[in-house]
N, C-alpha and C positions, 0 to 999 in steps of 0.2 A: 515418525514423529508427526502428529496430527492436532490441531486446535490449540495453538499456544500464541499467546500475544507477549509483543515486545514494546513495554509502552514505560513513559516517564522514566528515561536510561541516561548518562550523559557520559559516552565513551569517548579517552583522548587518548592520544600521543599513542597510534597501534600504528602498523606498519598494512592494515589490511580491515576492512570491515566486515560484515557479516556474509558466510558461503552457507547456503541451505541444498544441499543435492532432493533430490526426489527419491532415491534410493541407494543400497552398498551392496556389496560383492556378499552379501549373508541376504537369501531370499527374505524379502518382508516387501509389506503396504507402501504405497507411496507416501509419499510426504504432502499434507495436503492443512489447507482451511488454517496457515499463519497471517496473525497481523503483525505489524510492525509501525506503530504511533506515537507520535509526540515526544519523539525522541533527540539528542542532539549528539551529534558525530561529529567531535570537531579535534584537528590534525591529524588523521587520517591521511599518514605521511608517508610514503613509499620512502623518497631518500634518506631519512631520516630512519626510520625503523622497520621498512621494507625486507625483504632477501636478498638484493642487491641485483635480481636479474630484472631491467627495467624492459624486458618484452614481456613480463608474465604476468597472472591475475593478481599477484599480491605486492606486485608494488601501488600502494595507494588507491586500492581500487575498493569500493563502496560496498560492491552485493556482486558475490561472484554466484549464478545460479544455477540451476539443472534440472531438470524434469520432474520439480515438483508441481502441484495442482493448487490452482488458488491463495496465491501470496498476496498481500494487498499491505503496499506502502505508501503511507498517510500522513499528510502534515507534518513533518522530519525536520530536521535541517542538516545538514550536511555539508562539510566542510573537508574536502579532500584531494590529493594532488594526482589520483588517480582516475581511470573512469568511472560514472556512476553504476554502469553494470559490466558484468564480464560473464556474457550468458554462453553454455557452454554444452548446451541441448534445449530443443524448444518447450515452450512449459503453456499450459493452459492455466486462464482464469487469473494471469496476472495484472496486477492494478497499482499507478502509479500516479499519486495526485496531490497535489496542496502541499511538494515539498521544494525544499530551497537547496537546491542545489550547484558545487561546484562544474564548472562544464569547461573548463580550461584541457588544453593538450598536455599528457605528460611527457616526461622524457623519452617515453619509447614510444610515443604516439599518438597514442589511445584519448580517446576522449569521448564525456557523454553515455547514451544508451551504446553501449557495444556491446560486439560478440565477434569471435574469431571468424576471417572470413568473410565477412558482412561487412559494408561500410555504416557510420554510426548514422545511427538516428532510422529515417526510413527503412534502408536495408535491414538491421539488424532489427528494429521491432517486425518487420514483416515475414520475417524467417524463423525469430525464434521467439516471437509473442504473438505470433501469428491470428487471435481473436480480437486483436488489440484495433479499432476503426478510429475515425474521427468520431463517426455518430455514437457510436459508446461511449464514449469519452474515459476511456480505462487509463489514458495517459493525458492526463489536463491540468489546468490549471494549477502548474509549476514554475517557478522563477530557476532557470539554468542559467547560471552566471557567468557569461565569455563566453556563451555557446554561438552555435551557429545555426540562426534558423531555416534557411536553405536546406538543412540536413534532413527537418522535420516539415516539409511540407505537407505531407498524406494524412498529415493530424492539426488541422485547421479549417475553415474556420470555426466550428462548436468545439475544439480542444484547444482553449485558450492560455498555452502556453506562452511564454515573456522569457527573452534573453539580455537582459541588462546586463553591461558591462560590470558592473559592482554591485556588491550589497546593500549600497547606498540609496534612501529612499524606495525599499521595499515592502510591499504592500504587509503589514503585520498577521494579518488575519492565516498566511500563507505560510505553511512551516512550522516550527518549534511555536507552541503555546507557555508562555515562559512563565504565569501565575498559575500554568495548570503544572508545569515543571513540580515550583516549588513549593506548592502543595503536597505533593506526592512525598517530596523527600519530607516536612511536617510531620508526617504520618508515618508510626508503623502498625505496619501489618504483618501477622502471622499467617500465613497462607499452608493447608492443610492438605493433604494429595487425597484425592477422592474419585472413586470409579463411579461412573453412573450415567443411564441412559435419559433420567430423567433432569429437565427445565429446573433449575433453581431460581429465580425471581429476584433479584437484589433486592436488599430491606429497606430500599426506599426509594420507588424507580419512578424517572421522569419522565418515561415515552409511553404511549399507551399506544396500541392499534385492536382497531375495530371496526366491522362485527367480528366474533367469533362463534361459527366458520365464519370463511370470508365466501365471496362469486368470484364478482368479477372488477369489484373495489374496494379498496382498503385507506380506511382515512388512520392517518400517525398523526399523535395531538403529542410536541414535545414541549417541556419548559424553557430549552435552551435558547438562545437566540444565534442567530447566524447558519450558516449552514449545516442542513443535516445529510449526511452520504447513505445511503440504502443497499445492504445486499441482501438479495434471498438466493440460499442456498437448499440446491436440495437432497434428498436420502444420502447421494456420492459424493457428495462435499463438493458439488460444482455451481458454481453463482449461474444463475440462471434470472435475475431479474436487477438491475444496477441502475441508480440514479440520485438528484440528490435533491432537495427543495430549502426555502427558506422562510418563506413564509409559513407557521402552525396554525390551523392543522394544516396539513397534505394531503387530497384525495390523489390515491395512486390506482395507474390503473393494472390490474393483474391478470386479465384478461385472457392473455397468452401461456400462463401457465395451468398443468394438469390438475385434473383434483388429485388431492395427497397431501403429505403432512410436510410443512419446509419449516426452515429457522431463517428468521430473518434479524440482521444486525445492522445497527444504526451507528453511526459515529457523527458526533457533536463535539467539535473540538479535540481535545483527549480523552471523551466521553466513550465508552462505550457500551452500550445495553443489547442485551439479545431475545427475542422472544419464538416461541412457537408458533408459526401459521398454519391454517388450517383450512385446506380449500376444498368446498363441495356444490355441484352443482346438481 
């Protein structure tokens, strides 16, 4: 399972949230290049409608995960009496940012970024999100609620995460976009299954980047305001360039990357637009 987004969702009352493995016991590809945005998870209840064994990944637990490549969780909210992860082999090119999450201890323990094994937060992202740094900022600018920020020292200070005790007076821009919510539901769409290796262009797109080719700079002119998040990805479906700006345009620098052909995706809110890069020197 490769290239699928999970956006404008509003899952309740489960006893477990979302498990993405990387692979199953039938050889195939890894699991690679999911988003997962602007979505709201709320009672996300282990005692309630759990399994009833409160040591294991599905009572209440958020995103139980596994060796897939390049997951990226954006802007969310999240509301659950379990941990936020329950990672359970290490995974490359994961990314966790701008979501509201619950961070409280459950009954069996668990609490936060976890994985078996590991203690939460530092431990557990250095073992099994192992590209994850402060200077990347692959886990920032999150609201953990009841959390403890002792746990996540190694990601500070350019991963500006916040542990408020409550949801109270939190920062709105962080999390669930709730006009971009329900808009979504406004709208239907017919979505059509289609194979192809080529770019399709949205019929009416609001990021442009240029030049095309690019060097060793790439200026993105978006409509949106506020923050826009950048990934370039390349041929293997591995992020290989991440960052985010707020002011348009944005001269980025690209410097570090090979010549060759990448896809690079932008997220603006619950926005999301993709285009073709194209570097030659």
């Amino acid at each position: 399972m490769s290239d699928v987004t999970i956006t404008n969702n509003i899952v309740r009352n489960v006893g477990a949230g979302i498990t993405i493995s990387g692979s199953d016991d039938i050889p195939s590809t890894r699991s690679s290049r999911i988003l997962i945005a602007n979505n709201l998870f709320t009672n996300i209840n282990g005692p309630a409608f759990g399994d009833g064994n409160v040591s294991g990944p599905n009572d209440g637990t958020f995103l139980k995960i596994g060796n897939p490549e390049n997951v990226s969780v954006v802007g969310n909210t999240i509301e659950q009496t379990g941990p936020i992860t329950w990672a359970f082999k290490p995974i490359s090119g994961f990314v966790f940012t701008k979501n509201v999450a619950n961070c409280f201890r459950s009954v069996g323990g668990y609490q936060g970024i976890y994985g078996p094994g590991k203690a939460e937060g530092n431990g557990t992202i250095q073992h099994y999100f192992p590209d994850i740094t402060d200077a990347n900022r692959r886990f920032s600018d999150n609201v953990l609620i009841g959390g403890n920020a002792s746990r996540y020292t190694e990601f500070g200070p350019l991963s500006m995460n916040v542990f408020p005790t409550s949801a109270v007076g939190v920062d709105a821009s962080i999390g669930l976009q709730r006009d971009d919510l329900d808009s979504a539901f406004a709208r239907k769409i017919i979505c059509e299954a289609t194979t192809s290796t080529v770019e399709h262009a949205s019929a009416t797109p609001h990021t442009w980047i240029q030049p095309q080719p690019a060097s060793d700079h790439l200026l993105i002119t978006t409509v949106y305001y506020g923050n826009t998040t950048y990934h370039v990805v390349d041929a293997t479906g591995r992020t290989v360039l991440l960052g985010e700006f707020v002011a348009s345009p944005a001269l980025i620098n690209i410097s570090s990357l090979a010549t060759g052909t990448y896809v690079i995706r932008m997220i603006s809110g619950s926005t999301i637009e993709t285009r073709t890069l194209s570097i030659l020197r």
